[in-house]
N, C-alpha and C positions, 0 to 999 in steps of 0.2 A: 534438018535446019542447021546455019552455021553457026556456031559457039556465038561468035560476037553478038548474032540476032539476041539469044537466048540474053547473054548479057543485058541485052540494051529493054526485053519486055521485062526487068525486075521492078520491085518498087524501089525506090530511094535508101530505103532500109529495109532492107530483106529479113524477112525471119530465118535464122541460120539451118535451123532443120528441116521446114517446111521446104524454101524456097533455094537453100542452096546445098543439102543434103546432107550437113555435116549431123555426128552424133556427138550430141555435148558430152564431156567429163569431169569428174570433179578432179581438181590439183591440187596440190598443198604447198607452200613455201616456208623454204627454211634459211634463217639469213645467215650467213658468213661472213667473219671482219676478218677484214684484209688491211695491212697496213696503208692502203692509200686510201679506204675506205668499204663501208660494207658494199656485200652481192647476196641478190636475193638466188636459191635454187628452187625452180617449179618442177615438181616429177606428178606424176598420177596418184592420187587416194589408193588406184585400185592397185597391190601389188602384181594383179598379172597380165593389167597395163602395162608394166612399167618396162622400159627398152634400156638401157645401157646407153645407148646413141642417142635416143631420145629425150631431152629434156633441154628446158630452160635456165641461163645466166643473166641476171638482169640487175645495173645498178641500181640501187636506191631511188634513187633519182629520175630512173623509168616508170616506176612503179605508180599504179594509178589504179581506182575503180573505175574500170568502163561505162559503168551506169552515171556514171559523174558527166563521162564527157561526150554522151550523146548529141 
């Protein structure tokens, strides 16, 4: 079947595991002030998650509960 099919039979809001296969993890954020303002850093809980390459940078100002803006 072609990718796009597969897209189009999900529901509206997919369950992330179930329906689109991901495996959840936990992260943790650590904030850094910077003179023009703070940045948040997301890396893995788990240390042997963690990648060097891998990780998040995000203003303040990005930052959000997802469960909020369902």
């Amino acid at each position: 079947m072609r990718s796009p099919d597969k897209w189009e039979r999900l529901a509206a809001d997919p369950d992330p595991k179930h329906d689109l296969g991901y495996d959840l993890a936990e992260w943790e954020s650590h904030r850094v002030t910077y003179r023009d303002g703070d940045r948040f850093v997301l890396v893995p809980s788990d240390e042997d998650a963690f990648d060097r390459e891998a990780y998040i940078v995000a203003s303040a100002g990005t930052m959000c509960d997802p469960l909020e803006h369902r």
